[in-house]
Residue, then its C-alpha position, 0 to 999 in steps of 0.5 A: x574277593x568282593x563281589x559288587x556290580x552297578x545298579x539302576x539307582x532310584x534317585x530325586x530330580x537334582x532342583x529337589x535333592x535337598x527337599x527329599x534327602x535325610x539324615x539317617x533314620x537312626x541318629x534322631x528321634x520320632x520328634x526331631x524327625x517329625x519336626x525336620x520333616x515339618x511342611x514338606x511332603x518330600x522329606x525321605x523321613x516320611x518313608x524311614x520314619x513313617x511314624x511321623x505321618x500319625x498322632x505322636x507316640x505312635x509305636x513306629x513298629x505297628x504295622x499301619x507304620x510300615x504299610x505307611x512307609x510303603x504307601x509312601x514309597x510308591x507315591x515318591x516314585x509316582x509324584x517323580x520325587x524319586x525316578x529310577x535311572x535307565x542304565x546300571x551306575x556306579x556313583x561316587x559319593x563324597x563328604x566333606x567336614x572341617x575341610x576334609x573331604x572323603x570320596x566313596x564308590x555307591x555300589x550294590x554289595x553282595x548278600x552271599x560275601x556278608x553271609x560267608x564273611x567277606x564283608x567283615x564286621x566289628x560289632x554284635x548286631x541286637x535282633x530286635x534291631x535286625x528285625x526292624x529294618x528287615x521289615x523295612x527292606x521287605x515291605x520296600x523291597x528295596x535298600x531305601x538307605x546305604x550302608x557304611x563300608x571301607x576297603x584297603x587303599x586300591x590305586x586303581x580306585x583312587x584313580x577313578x575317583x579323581x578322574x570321575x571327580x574332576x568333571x561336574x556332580x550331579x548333586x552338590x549341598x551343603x546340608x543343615x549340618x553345615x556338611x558338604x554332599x558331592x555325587x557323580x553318575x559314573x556313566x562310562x561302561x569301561x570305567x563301570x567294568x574296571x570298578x568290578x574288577x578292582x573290587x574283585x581283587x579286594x579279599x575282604x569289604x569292611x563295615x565302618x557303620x550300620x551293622x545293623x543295616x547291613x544284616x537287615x539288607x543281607x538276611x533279606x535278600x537271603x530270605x528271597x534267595x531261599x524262598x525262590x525255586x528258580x534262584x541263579x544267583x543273578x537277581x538284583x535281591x542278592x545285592x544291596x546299597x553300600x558306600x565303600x570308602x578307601x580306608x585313609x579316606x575315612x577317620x574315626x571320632x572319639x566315642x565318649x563315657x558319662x557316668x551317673x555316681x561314683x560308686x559310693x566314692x568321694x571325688x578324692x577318693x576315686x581319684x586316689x584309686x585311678x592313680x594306681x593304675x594311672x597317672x593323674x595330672x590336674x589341668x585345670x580348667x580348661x578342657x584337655x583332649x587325650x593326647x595319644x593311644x593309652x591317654x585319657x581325660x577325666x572331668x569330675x567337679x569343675x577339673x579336667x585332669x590327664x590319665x595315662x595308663x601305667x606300663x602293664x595295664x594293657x596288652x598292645x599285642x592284643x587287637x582288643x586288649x589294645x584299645x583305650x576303650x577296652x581299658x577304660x571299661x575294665x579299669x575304670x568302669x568295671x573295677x572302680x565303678x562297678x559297671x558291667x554291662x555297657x549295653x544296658x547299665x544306665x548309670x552309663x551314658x555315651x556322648x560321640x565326640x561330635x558334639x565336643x568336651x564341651x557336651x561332657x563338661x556340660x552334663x556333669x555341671x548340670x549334675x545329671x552326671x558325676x564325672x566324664x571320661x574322653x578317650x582318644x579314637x580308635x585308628x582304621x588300622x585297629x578296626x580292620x585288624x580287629x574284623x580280621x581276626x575276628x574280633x569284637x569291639x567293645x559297645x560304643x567303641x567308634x564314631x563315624x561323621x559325617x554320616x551318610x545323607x539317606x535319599x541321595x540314590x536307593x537300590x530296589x530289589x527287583 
């Protein structure tokens, strides 16, 4: 059972929203934070990314960073750019893109079903990263941003979200990105007891995106857990902010390969190597997309071309030896190229599919890259059969958007 309960969200004014809200802290850098951040004080980046308030190249790790982003903080909430709201909530929170809108239900999850593996991943998670943002969670004593989760589809649930989405938000933007951010208050105390008890009977929540979030606000909150003598299990350090999204909500977005040589190939030749385990077709000019499951594009010197692997070269009865991205790494990377390790090889860069096939075309063309490799997106039904059988992606495997604005509600531990 997954175990969630309302909390008492800490929240900007709604005629600021737009001044404090954020990207996430993980998707830009120190300068594009600083320059987003640029001539206002209200921007959440001066609490994720308090490195912006000092000299530039200041290591974002020191620790007047992180006393920074405290003292930032508690000057939000005194200024009332951030006020903490009188009763617990749920709050539904929707995105939309492209004209898709996806509805998702702000909750505080519980520490203790990510620690027994309820809460059920598909990436590794790296310690120093962990590290980072458990100091942020200390420091804070509060989950300043959410994290990403789904669950199986719940009638129930989808109900709620009509009926609380039908009345007026709270909060309605559009960001810079051009994505549009909708957020209710769910303020009716049977709705709010029905949305524990859906959950309730949910088996299992799964992580879409922020792994490494979620370990940081987890192992916290089992950190006050263990440090308390008079621990029950109620305290609010048990729980932390997540978003949980209906899993047909959500779609996930091709993840994509650069790679810097060819391993001492010619063009010709890495070609005639791919045919054995795939069928090549040149398209041409003209950008081709991969079209299904098990069908890859290559850009390489001007030319996209089409590659569907051959019957025999993957395992559809394997979670992991299903995926295009686990073919593409062994037949492709590892066999022709000579690349490894994905997490730290660079002669290998990724490109979310966000930014289009223009983006591959473009760093091969500019010659910082050799050839690029599109793949086709992994399905929510790969990813949550993945986590179930305990399974881990290979790196790079998903891409989520929109990603969640950071600022529009933040859960205190206390």
């Amino acid at each position: 059972m997954a175990k969630v309960k309302p909390f008492r969200g800490l929240r900007p004014p709604r005629d600021i929203v737009t001044e404090v809200v954020s990207r996430p802290y993980d998707v830009l850098n120190s300068e594009e934070a600083r320059a987003e951040a640029s001539g206002n004080p209200k921007s959440l980046y001066h609490i994720i990314k308090p490195e912006i308030d000092f000299e530039p190249g200041t290591d974002e790790h020191a620790p007047e960073v992180y006393d920074k982003a405290v003292a930032n903080f508690e000057a939000f909430q005194s200024n009332g750019w951030l006020v903490q709201d009188d009763k617990e909530h749920y709050y539904i929170y929707a995105q939309t893109m492209d004209g898709r809108t996806q509805y998702g239900i702000v909750v505080a999850a519980n520490v203790d079903d990510y620690m027994q593996g309820r809460i059920k991943k598909h990436e590794l998670t790296r310690r120093d990263k962990e590290e980072d943002r458990m100091k942020h969670v200390r420091v804070n004593n509060a989950n300043v941003e959410p994290v990403f989760f789904a669950f199986p589809d719940n009638e129930v649930l989808e109900n709620i979200i009509a009926k609380v989405t039908a009345g007026e938000p709270e909060y309605d933007f559009v960001a810079p990105d051009g994505f549009g951010h909708h957020f209710w208050v769910i303020d009716d105390e049977a709705t709010i007891a029905r949305i524990t008890e859906e959950f309730a009977k949910l088996p299992s929540l799964y992580i879409a995106d922020g792994h490494h979030r979620t370990a940081a606000a987890a192992l916290v909150g089992n950190e006050k857990a263990q440090q308390n003598p008079d621990h029950h299990g109620g305290e609010e350090y048990n729980y932390f902010l997540a978003v949980a999204f209906p899993a047909s909500h959500l779609k996930i977005i091709d993840y994509n390969r650069v790679v810097k040589d060819l391993n001492g190939m010619s063009p010709a030749e890495f070609l005639e190597h791919l045919s054995r385990n795939f069928e090549v077709v040149d398209k041409g000019t003209v950008p081709y997309r991969p079209a299904a499951l098990h069908n890859f594009s290559l850009y390489l010197e001007g030319r996209w071309y089409s590659l569907t692997a051959r019957q025999g070269t993957y395992n559809d009865n394997d979670p992991i030896g299903v995926l295009d991205v686990t073919i593409s790494s062994d037949l492709i990377l590892r066999d022709l190229l000579g690349i490894t390790d994905l997490r730290s090889d660079k002669r290998v860069d990724f490109v979310g599919g966000i930014r289009g096939l223009e983006e591959l075309s473009r760093r091969v063309d500019s010659g910082e890259m050799a050839a690029a490799l599109a793949l086709y997106p992994v399905s929510m039904d790969q990813l949550i059969k993945i986590a179930d059988t305990g399974n881990i992606m290979p790196p790079k495997t998903t891409w989520f958007e929109p990603k969640l604005r950071s600022g529009l509600v933040i859960h205190k531990l206390d």
